[in-house]
Structures are given as structure tokens and as C-alpha cells.
C-alpha positions in Angstrom: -3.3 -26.0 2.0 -7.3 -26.1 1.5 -6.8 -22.3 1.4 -5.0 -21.8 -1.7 -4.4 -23.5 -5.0 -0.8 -24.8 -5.5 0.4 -22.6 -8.8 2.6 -22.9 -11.8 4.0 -19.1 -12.0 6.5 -19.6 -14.1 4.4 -18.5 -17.2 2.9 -15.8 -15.4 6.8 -14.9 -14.5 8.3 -15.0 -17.4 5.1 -12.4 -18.7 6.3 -9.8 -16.0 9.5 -10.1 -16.7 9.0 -9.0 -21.1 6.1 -6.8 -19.9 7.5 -4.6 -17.2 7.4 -1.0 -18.4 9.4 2.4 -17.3 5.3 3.8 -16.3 5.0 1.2 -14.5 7.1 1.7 -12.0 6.2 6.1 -12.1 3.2 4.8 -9.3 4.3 1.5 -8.5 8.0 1.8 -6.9 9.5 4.4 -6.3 13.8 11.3 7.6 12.9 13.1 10.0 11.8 11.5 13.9 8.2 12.2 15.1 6.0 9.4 17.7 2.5 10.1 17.9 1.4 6.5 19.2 4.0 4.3 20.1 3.9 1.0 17.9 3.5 -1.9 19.6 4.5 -4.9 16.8 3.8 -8.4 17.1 5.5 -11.2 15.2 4.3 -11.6 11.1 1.9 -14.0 10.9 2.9 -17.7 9.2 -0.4 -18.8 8.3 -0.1 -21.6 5.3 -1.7 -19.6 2.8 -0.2 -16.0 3.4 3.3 -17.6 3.7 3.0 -19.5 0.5 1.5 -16.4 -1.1 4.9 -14.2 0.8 7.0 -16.8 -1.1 5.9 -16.7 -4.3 6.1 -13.2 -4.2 9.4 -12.5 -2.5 10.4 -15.2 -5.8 9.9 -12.4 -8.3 11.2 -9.3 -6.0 14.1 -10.9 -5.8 14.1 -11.5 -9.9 13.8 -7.2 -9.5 16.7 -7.0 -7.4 14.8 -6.6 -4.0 15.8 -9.9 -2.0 14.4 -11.1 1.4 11.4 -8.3 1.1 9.3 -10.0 3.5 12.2 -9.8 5.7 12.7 -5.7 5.4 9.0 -5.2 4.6 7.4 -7.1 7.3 4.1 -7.1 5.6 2.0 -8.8 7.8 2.7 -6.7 10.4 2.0 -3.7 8.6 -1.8 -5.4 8.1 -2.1 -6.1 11.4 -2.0 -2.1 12.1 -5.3 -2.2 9.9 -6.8 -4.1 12.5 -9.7 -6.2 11.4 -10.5 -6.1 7.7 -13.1 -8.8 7.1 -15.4 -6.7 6.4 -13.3 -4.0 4.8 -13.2 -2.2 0.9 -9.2 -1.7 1.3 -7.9 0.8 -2.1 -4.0 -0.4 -2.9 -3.3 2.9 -4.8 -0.1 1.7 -6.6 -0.7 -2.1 -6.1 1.6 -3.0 -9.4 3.5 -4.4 -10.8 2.1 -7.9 -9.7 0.2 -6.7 -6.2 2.9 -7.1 -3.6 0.4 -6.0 -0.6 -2.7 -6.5 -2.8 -2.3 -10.5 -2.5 -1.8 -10.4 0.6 -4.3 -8.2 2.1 -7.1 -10.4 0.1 -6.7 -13.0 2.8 -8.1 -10.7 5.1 -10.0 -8.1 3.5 -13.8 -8.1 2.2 -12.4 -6.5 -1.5 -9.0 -4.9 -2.3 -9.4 -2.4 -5.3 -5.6 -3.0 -7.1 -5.3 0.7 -8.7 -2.4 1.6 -10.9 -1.6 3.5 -13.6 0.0 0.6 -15.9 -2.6 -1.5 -17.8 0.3 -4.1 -17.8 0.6 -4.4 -14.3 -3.3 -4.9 -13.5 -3.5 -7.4 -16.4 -0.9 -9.3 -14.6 -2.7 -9.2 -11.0 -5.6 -10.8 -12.8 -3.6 -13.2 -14.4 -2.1 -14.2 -11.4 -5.2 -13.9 -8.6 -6.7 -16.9 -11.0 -3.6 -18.9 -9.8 -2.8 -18.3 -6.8 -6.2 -17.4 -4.6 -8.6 -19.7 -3.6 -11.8 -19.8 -5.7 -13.5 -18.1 -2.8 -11.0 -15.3 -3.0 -10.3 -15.1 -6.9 -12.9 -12.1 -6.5 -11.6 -10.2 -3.1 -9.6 -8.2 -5.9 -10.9 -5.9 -8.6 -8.0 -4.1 -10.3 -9.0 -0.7 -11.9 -7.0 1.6 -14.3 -5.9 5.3 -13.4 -4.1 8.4 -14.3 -1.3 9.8 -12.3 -3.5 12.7 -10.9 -6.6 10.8 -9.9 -7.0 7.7 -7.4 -10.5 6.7 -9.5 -12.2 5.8 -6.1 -16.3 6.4 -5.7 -17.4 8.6 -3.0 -16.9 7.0 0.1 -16.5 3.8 -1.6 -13.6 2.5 0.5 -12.5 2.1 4.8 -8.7 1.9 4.0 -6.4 3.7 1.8 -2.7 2.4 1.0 -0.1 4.4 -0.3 2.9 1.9 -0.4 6.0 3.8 -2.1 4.4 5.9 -3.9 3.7 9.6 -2.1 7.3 11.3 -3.4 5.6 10.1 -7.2 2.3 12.1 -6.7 2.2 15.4 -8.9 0.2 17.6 -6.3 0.4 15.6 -2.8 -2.2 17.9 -1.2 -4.8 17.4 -3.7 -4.4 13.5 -4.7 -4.8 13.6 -0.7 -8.0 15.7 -1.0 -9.2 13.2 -4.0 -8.3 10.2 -2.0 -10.2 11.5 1.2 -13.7 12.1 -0.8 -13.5 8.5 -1.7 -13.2 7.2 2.0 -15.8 6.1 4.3 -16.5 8.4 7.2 -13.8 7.5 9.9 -11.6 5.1 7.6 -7.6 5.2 7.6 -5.3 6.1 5.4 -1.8 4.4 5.2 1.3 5.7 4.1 4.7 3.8 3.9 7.9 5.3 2.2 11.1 5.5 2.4 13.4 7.3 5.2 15.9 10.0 4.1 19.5 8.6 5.5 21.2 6.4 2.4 19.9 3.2 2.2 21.0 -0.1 0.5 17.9 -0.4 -1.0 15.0 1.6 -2.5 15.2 5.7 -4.5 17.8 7.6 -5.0 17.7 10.6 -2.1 16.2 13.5 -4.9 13.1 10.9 -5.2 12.1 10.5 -1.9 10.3 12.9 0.6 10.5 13.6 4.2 8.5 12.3 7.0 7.4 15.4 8.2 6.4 16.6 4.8 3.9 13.8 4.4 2.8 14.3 8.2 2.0 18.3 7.7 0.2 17.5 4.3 -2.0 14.9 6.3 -3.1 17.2 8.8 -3.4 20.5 5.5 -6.0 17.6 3.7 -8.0 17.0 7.2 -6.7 14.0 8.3 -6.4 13.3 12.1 -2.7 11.4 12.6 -3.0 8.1 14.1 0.5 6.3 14.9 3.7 7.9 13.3 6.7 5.4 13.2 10.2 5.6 11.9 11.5 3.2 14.0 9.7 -0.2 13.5 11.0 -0.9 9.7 14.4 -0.7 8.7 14.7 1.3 5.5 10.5 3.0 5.7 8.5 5.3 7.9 5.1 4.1 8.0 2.0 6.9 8.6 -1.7 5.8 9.7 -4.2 8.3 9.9 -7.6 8.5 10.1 -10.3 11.1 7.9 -11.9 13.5 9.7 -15.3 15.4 9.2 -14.5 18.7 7.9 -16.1 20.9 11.0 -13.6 18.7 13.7 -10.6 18.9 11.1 -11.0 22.5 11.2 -11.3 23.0 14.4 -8.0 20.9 15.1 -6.4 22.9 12.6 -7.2 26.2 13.8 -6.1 25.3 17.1 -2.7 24.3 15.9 -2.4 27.7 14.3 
């Protein structure tokens, strides 16, 4: 495992466990049928050092009460929909509390930006990137504190957008979408995974989740050009990629649907 340092986490355990706040989970964790581009899924990737990384984190989900998340969550192949991100700025809006996706994506990515609204959470993503990255990847994540209302990316600073779990949390879904768009490179993707409707074993109760079609429509209202909707690939989420489009085409596509 040249890739990856073999950890001690029970420290860094034991810190999320006394540490975990009720805010951190206000942007961290929280039906409807619609195909635009069939999905076509491969297997998740086993690599060595994203499987080691999987285990260690599936260690403290299931200390949270979510077991076998790699299982339901399939998280490799939701970053194989990204397609190549070596040299890709990827924003994990909601990355606590310890940077389920984040990790992960950092074996692919150029730089994840970790953005949450919990001070806790981020200090535990650093903690932990020291212990479980390479030394060449320590640095592929930057955490960065935020406010409910405001993503805190740069203009254009980033080429993907992920918005695991989060989207029924937002206060004003149409204009945390508009915020997040100004921040994205010209032609980068957006990617939104959340819940389905129907009861569930796991995840929100019904009153905190929102409808697939309602995130679709507010897409395409904050000029976003829908990419690959899919309700049918994970078990318990809907998963939404779409891709920001100049204003002039966006309103052109808009006006035609109207």
C-alpha cells in the first residue's frame, strides 16, 4: 500500500464521536421518475488505497448507525460519473462530518475544497487527511468554513460541484444554486444526490426530504443544462448531474420550454 499510510484512527475516532454537534449535521446529513441519459454503471473500483480509505470510513458510519454505506452508497461509482478529475478543483459543499466523499474523491481529483458549516467537522477532516492520505495527497484537500446561505466558492474557482444530502437543508434552493453556479468554471457539472420520497430504512424523515422533480425544475430556473437524471441506479438516492450553461444558451433553452 505505497499509496497510503497505514493509520491509527482510533484517537481521531473517539474525537468525532465527543465532538459531533446538532449544526453539524443542519448541512452535512440530512420521488418522482424522470431519465434524461440512461446510466450506464460499471462495477466500484477496489483499488488498494480507495478501499482501505472505504473501510475506514464505512468503520465510523456504522458507529452513526449507517452500516454497509459503501454497499448502498456506491461511491466510486458515483465518481466515475465525474469522469476524469486529475486535473479537476472538485467543491464537496457539505463534506462533514469527517469527508465521506471528500477522501475519496482526493485520490482522483487535482484539489477537493471540504466546505461545511461546522468548524468541528473541517477540524476533523484535517486531522484525519494527516493520517490517512499519502504525503503527496495530504494537500489535495483544503477545508474552508461557511454559513448556511453561501457556498464561499471564488468566481469560477471550481469544475465540479457536490451536493451530497444536503439540497432539502438549503434555505433558498434557487439562489444557493445561483451562488454555486458563479463560482463554477465555464462548462463544469454540478452533482446532486438525495434522497427518494417512498419510506426508506435509512436516511430523513419524509417532511425533510425533497422531490426529484423539484431539484430538476430548480436546475434548469438557475441555468443549468440537465445531464443524466437517475432514480434507479442507487437504492434509497436519486442522483442529478448537470452541467452550467452560459446565460444567452440557458435562456434560450428556457424560453423554448416556455
Amino acid at each position: 500500500m505505497d499509496n497510503l499510510l497505514i493509520p491509527s484512527l482510533l484517537g481521531l475516532f473517539l474525537l468525532l464521536v465527543a465532538c459531533e454537534s446538532p449544526t453539524s449535521s443542519t448541512l452535512t446529513e440530512k420521488g418522482g421518475k424522470s431519465t434524461v441519459q440512461a446510466a450506464t454503471i460499471n462495477i466500484d473500483s477496489t483499488s488498494e488505497p480507495i478501499a482501505a480509505i472505504q473501510k475506514e470510513l464505512d468503520q465510523f458510519e456504522a458507529k452513526r448507525g449507517n452500516k454497509n454505506r459503501t454497499i448502498w452508497q456506491r461511491p466510486r461509482m458515483i465518481i466515475q460519473q465525474l469522469g476524469d478529475l486529475s486535473d479537476k478543483v472538485v467543491a464537496d459543499i457539505g463534506a462533514g462530518p469527517y469527508g465521506y466523499f471528500s477522501f475519496q474523491i482526493a485520490q482522483n481529483a487535482k484539489k477537493v475544497i471540504a466546505i461545511d458549516i461546522d468548524p468541528l467537522s473541517l477540524g476533523f477532516i484535517d486531522s484525519m487527511r494527516l493520517e490517512i492520505l499519502a504525503p503527496n495527497k495530504q494537500q489535495a484537500i483544503e477545508t474552508r468554513l461557511t454559513q448556511p446561505d453561501n457556498p464561499s466558492l471564488k468566481d469560477q474557482e471550481v469544475d465540479v460541484v457536490i451536493l451530497m444530502n444536503i439540497y432539502a437543508y438549503l434555505p433558498d434552493h434557487l439562489a444557493y444554486l445561483k451562488k454555486i453556479k458563479k463560482g463554477m468554471k465555464p462548462n463544469s457539472q454540478i452533482l446532486i444526490i438525495d434522497f427518494k420520497m417512498r419510506h426508506l430504512p435509512i436516511g430523513p424523515t419524509q417532511e425533510e426530504k425533497i422531490p426529484l422533480y423539484v431539484v430538476e425544475k430548480e436546475l434548469v430556473q438557475a441555468g443549468f443544462k440537465l445531464d443524466l437524471v437517475d432514480d434507479r441506479t442507487l437504492d434509497y438516492q436519486y442522483m442529478i448531474i448537470a452541467t452550467k450553461e452560459n446565460r444567452e444558451r440557458a435562456e434560450q433553452r428556457i424560453g423554448r420550454r416556455e
